[in-house]
C-alpha positions as CSV (number, residue, x, y, z in Angstrom):
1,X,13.5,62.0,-26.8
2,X,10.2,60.8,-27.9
3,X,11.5,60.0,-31.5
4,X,13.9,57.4,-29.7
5,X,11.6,56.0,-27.7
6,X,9.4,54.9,-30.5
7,X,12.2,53.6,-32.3
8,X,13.0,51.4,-29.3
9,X,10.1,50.2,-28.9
10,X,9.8,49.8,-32.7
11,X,12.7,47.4,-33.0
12,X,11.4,46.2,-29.8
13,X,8.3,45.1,-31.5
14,X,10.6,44.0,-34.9
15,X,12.4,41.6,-32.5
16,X,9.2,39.9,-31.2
17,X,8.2,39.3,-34.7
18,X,11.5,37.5,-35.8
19,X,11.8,35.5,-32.4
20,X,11.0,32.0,-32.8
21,X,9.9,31.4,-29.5
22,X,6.7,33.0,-30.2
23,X,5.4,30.1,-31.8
24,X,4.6,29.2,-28.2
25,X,2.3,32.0,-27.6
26,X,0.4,30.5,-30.5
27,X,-0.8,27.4,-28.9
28,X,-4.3,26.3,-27.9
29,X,-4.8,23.9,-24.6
30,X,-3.9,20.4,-25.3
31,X,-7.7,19.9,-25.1
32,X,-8.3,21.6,-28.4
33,X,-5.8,20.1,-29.8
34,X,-7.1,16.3,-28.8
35,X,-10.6,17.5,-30.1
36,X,-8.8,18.2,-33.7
37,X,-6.6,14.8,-33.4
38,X,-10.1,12.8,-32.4
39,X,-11.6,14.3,-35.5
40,X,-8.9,13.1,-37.6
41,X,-8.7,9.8,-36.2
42,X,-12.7,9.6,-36.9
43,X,-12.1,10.6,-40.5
44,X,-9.7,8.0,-40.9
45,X,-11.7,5.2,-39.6
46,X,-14.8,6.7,-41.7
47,X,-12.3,6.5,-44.7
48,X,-11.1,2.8,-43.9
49,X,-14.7,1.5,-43.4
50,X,-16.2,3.3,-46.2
51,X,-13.3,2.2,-49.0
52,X,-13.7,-0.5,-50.8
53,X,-10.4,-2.7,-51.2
54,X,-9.5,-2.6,-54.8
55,X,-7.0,-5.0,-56.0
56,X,-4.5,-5.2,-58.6
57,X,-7.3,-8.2,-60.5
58,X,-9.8,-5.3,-60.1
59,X,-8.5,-2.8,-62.7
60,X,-7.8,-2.9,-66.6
61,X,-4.6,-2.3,-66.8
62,X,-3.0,-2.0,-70.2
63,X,0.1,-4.4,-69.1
64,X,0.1,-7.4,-66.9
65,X,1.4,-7.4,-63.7
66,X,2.5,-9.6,-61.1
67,X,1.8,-10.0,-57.0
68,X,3.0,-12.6,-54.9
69,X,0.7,-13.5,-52.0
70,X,1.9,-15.0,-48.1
71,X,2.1,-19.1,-48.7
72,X,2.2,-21.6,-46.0
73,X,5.5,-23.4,-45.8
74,X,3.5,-27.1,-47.4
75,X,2.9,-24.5,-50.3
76,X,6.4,-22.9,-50.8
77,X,8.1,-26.5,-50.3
78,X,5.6,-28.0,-53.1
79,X,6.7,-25.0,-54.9
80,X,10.4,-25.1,-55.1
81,X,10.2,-29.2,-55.9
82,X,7.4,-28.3,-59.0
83,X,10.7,-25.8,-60.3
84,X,13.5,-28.6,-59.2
85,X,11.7,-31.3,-60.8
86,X,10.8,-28.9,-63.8
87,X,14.6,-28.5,-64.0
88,X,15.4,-31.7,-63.7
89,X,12.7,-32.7,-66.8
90,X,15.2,-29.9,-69.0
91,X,18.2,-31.4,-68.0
92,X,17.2,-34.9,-69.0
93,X,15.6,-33.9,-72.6
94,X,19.3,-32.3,-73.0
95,X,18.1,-28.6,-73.1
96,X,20.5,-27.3,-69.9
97,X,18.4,-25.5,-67.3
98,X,17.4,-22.2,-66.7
99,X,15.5,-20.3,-64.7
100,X,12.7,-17.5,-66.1
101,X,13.2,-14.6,-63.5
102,X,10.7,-11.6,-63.3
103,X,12.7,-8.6,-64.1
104,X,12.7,-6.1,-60.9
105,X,14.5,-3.7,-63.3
106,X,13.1,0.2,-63.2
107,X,11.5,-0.2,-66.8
108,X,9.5,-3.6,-65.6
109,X,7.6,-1.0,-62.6
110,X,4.5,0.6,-62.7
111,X,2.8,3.3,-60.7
112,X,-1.0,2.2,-60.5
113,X,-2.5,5.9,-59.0
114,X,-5.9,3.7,-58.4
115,X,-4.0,1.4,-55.8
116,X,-1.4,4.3,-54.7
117,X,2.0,2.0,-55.2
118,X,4.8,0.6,-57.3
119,X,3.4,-2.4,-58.6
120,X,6.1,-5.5,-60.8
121,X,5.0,-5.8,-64.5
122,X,5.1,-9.2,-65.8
123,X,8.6,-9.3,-68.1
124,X,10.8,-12.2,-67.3
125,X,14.1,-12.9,-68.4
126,X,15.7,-16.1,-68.9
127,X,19.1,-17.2,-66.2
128,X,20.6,-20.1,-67.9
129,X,23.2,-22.4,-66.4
130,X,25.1,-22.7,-69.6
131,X,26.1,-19.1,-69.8
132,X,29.3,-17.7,-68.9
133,X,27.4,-14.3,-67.8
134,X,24.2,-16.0,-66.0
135,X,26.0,-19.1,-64.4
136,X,27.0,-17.6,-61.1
137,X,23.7,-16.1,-60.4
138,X,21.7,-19.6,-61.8
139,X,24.2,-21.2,-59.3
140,X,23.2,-19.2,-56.3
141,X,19.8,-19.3,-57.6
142,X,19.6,-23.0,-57.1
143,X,21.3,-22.8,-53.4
144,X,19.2,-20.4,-52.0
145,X,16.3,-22.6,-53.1
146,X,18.0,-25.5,-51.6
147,X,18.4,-23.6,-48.5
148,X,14.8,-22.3,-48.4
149,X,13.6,-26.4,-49.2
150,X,15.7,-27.2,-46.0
151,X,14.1,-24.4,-43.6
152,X,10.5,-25.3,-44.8
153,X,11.2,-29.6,-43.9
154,X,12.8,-27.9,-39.9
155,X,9.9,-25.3,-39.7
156,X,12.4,-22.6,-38.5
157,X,13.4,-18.8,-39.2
158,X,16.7,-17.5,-40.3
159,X,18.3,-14.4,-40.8
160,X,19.4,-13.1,-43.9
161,X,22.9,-12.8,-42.7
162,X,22.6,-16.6,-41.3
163,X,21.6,-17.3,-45.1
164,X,24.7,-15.8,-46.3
165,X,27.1,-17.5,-43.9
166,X,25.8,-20.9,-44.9
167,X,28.3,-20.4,-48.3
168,X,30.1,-17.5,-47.8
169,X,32.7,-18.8,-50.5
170,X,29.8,-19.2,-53.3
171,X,27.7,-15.7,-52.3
172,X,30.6,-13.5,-51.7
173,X,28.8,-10.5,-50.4
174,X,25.5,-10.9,-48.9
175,X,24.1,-8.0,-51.3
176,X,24.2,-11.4,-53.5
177,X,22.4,-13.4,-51.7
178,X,20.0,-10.8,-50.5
179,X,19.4,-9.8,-54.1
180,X,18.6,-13.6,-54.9
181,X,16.6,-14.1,-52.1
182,X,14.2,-11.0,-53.4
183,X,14.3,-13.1,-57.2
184,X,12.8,-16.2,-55.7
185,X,10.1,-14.5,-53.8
186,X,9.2,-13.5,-57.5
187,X,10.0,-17.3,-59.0
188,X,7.7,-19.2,-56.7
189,X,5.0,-16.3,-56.4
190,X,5.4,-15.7,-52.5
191,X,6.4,-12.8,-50.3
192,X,9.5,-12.7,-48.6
193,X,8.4,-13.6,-45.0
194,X,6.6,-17.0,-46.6
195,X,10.3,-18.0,-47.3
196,X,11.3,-17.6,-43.2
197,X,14.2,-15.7,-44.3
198,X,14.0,-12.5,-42.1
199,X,16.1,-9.0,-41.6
200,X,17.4,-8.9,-37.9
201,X,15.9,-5.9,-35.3
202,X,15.9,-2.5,-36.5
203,X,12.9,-0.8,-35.8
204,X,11.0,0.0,-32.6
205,X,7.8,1.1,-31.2
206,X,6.6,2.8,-28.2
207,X,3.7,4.6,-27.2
208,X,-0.4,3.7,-26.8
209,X,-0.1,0.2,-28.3
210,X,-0.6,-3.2,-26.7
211,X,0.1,-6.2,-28.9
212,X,0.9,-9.8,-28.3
213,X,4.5,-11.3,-30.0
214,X,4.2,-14.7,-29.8
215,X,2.0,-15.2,-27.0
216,X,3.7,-12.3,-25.0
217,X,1.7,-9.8,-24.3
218,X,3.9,-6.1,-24.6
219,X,2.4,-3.4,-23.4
220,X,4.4,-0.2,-25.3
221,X,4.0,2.5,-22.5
222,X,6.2,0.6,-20.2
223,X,9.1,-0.5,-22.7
224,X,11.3,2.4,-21.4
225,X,12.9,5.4,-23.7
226,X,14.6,2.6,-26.2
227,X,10.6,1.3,-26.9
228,X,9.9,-2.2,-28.4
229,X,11.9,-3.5,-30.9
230,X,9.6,-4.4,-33.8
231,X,9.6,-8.2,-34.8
232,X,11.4,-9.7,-37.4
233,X,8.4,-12.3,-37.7
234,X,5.2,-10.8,-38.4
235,X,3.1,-13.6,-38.1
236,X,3.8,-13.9,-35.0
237,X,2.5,-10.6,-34.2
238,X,-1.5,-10.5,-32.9
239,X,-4.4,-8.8,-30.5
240,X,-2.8,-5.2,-31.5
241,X,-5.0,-2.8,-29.2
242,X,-4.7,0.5,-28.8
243,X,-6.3,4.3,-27.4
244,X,-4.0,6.1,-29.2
245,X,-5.5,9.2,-32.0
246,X,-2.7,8.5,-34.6
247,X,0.4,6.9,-35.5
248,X,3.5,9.0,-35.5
249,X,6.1,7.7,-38.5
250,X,9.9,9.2,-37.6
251,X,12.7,8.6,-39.8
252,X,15.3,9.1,-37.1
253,X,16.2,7.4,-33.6
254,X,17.8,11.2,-32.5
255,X,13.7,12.7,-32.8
256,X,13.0,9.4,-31.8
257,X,14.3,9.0,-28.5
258,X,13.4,12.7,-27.8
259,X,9.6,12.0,-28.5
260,X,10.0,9.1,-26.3
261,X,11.7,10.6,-23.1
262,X,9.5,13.4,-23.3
263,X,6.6,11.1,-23.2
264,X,4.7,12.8,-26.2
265,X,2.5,9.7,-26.0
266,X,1.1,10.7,-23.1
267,X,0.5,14.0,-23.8
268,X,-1.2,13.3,-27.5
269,X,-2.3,9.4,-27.1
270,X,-0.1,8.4,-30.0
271,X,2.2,5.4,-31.4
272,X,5.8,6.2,-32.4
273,X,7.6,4.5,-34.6
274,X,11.2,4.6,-36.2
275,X,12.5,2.3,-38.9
276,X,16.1,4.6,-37.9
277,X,16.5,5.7,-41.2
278,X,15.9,3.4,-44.2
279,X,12.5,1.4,-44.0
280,X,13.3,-2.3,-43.2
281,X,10.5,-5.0,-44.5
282,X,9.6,-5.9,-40.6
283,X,8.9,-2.0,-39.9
284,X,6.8,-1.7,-43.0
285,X,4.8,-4.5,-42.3
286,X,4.2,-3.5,-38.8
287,X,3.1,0.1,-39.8
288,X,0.8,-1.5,-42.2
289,X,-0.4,-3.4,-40.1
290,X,-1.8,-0.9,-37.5
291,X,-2.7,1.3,-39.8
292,X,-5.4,-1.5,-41.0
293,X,-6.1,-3.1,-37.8
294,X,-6.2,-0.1,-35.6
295,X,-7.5,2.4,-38.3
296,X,-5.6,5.2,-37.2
297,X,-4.2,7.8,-38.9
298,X,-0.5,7.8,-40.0
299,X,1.5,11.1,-40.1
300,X,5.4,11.3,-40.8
301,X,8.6,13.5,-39.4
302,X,11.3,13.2,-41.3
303,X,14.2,15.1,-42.8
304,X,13.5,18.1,-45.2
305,X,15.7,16.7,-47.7
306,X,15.2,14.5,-51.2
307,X,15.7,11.5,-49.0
308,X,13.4,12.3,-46.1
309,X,10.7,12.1,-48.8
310,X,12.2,9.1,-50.3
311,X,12.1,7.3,-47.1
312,X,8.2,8.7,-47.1
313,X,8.0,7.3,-50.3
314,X,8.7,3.8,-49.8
315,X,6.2,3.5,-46.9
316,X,3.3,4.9,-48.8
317,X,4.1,4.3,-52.6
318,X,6.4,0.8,-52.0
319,X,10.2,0.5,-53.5
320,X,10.8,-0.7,-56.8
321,X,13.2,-3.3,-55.5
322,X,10.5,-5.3,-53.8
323,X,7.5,-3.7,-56.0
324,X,6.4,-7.3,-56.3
325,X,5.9,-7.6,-52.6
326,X,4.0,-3.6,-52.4
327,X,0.4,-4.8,-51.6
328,X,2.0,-6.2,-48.5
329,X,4.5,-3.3,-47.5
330,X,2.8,-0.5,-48.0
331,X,0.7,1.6,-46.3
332,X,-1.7,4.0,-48.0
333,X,-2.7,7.7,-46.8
334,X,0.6,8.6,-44.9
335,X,0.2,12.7,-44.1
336,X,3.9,14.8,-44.7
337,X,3.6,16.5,-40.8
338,X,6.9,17.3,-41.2
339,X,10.1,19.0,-41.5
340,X,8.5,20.5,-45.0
341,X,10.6,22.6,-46.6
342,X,8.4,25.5,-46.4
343,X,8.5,25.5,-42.2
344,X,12.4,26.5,-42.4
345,X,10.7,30.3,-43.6
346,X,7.7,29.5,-41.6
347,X,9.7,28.5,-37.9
348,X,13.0,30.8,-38.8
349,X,15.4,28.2,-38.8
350,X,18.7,30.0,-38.3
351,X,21.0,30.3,-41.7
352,X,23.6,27.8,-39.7
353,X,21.1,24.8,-39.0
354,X,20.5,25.1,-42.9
355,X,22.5,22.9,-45.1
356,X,23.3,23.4,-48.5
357,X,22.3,20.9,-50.9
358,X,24.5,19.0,-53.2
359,X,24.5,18.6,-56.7
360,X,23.1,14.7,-55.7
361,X,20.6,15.9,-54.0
362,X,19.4,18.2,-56.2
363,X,19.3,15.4,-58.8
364,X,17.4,13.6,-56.6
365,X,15.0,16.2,-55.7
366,X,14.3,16.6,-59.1
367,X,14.4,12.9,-59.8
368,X,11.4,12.7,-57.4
369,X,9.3,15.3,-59.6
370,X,9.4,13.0,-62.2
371,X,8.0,10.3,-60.4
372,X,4.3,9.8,-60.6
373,X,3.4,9.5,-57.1
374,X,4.8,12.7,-56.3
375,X,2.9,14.5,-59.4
376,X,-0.1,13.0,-57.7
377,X,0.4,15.2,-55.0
378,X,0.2,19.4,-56.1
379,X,1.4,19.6,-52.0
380,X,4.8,17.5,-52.2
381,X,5.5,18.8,-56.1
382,X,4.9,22.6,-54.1
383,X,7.5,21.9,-51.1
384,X,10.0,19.5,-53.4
385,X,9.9,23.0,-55.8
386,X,10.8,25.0,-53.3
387,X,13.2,23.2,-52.2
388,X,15.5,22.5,-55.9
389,X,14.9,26.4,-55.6
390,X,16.3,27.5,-52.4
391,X,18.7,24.5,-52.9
392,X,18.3,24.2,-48.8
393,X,18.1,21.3,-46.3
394,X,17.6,20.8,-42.4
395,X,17.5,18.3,-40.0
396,X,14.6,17.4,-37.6
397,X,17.2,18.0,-35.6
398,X,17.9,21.7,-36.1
399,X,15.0,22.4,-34.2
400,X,17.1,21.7,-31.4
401,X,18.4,25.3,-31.9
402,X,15.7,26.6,-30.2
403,X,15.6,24.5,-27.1
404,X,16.1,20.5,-26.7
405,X,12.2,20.2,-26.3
406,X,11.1,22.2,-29.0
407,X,10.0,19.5,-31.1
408,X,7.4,18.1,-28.4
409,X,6.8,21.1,-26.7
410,X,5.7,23.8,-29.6
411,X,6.9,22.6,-33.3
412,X,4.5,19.1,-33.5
413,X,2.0,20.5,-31.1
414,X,1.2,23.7,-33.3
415,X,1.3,21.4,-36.3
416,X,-1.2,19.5,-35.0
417,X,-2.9,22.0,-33.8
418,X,-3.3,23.7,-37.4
419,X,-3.9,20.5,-38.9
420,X,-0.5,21.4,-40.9
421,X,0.0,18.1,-43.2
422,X,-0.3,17.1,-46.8
């Protein structure tokens, strides 16, 4: 009889163990927890003040590179007639035209560890008119700079999608003209945004942040569970104001909207922000722009998958399809919070919230290892090992197996409270 009781109260014990919900148990009061997020946010502004801004002029690099800068529209106008009338001076000497493009192909980028991002080397290639491969694209080349010449003389902003309705007939798709548009950024040295071309609303904000958008003032506590959509403009973006211990990067609008119905702002003073999956230019610049106004720590949820880290990627390292642009777009010293791959052992993520990985992303997992911004981090080469090997994914989202309000009530609230980022 006492033999079975001990064995009862041995599995008993086993059961507690394995239970998830124990996690709970683990937690501290919220006011320990602020006194670790208030030390982090003072490290971070320590950090920011005591760093001095090195620039891609700074270093000796054994290949030249090229930046573009922000231009008012005077500059990008004068800029597109110095390359018409350049063109025109060709024509007339009987040599054609063509255009010299910097190459945004993968072999023209370069990881610069000093300045933590993709920066554009400096090979060009030629795009001549009289060229049965190259005259489509030197054709659309010239009318998105006639386009761009017309929105610098009316001072207004477009969309890109506005852009590629303007000639559907000669663009096609508006991969095209989107693809172009990146091209002359790089032919008349200016970022994107100089050329008032603009993505439409994707990401949004909500949380401890007060900022004013065009002479609005929003105040992002009172913006409901949908937030603030993020503006396409971000010059028109100012007095950014905040209480908040950190910014909180989410990949998804699903852990998204759950953060912000829950109010986990309120809770841990904090902006949230989603980009809803890929990172659009407006979200990056926004980010980047708190993170060096506000000096606040950045840490990121996403996905433990090849993409998820991707997507971390691009915020923090840049993409190599607008690596000329990455001094603008990219925000350095983003923290992995989470879901790592290692916290699917850690939490006890059931088998059936586990997907199995496909040979793609297994490629792209390993992919990633290659890369050197990932090799500069022994933390992300550890968890992007471990997962190749288990050859597992999850969704933030299958923490929802354990309770909708496990994500804000015990998963990011222990993370936090063991300081559990890379």
């Amino acid at each position: 009889m006492a033999d079975k009781k001990k064995r009862r109260r041995a599995a008993t014990d086993s059961d507690s163990e394995s239970d998830p919900l124990q996690f709970k148990s683990k937690l501290k009061p919220d006011s320990t927890i602020l006194q670790t997020l208030k030390a982090l946010k003072s490290s971070a502004a320590t950090s920011s003040a005591a760093a001095k801004p090195v620039a891609l002029s700074d270093l000796n690099l054994p290949t030249a590179c090229r930046e573009v800068s922000d231009l008012p529209l005077t500059s990008v106008q004068s800029s597109i007639e110095s390359v018409v009338l350049s063109l025109a001076h060709s024509i007339l000497s009987g040599n054609g035209f063509s255009f010299s493009v910097p190459s945004r192909a993968a072999a023209n980028q370069l990881y610069v560890p000093e300045l933590d991002r993709i920066v554009l080397k400096d090979k060009s290639s030629a795009r001549p008119f009289a060229n049965v491969s190259s005259v489509r694209k030197a054709t659309i080349t010239t009318r998105i700079l006639q386009l761009i010449h017309q929105l610098c003389l009316k001072n207004i902003h477009v969309t890109k999608r506005d852009l590629f309705y303007t000639d559907v007939k000669l663009f096609q798709d508006q991969s095209q003209s989107d693809a172009i548009l990146d091209d002359v950024s790089c032919i008349l040295s200016c970022t994107r945004s100089s050329l008032n071309v603009v993505a439409a609303e994707k990401g949004v904000v909500v949380g401890r942040l007060i900022f004013s958008d065009n002479g609005d003032m929003i105040d992002c506590t009172k913006m409901g569970i949908g937030g603030k959509a993020i503006p396409p403009n971000i010059d028109r973006v100012g007095d950014m104001q905040s209480d908040a211990l950190f910014i909180l990067l989410v990949e998804k609008d699903a852990a998204y909207m759950r953060l912000a119905e829950d109010r986990f702002y309120n809770r841990f003073p904090c902006i949230i922000v989603t980009a809803k999956g890929q990172p659009d230019v407006a979200t990056r610049l926004f980010l980047r722009k708190m993170k060096m106004e506000l000096k606040l720590p950045v840490l990121a949820l996403v996905d433990s998958d090849p993409y998820g880290l991707k997507i971390l990627s691009v915020y923090g390292c840049g993409s190599k399809n607008m690596s000329y642009d990455s001094a603008n777009l990219t925000t350095p010293d983003i923290k992995w919070l989470g879901v790592r791959p290692s916290d699917l052992d850690k939490y006890k993520i059931p088998e059936q919230c586990r997907l199995p990985m496909t040979e793609q992303d297994i490629k792209t997992g390993k992919d990633l290892l290659e890369e050197d911004f990932v090799k500069k981090n022994p933390g992300w080469v550890e968890e992007l090992n471990l997962m190749v090997k288990s050859k597992q994914k999850a969704e933030i989202q299958a923490l929802s197996s354990f309770g909708f309000q496990y994500l804000t009530e015990v998963y990011l609230p222990l993370k936090l409270q063991q300081k559990d980022w890379l």
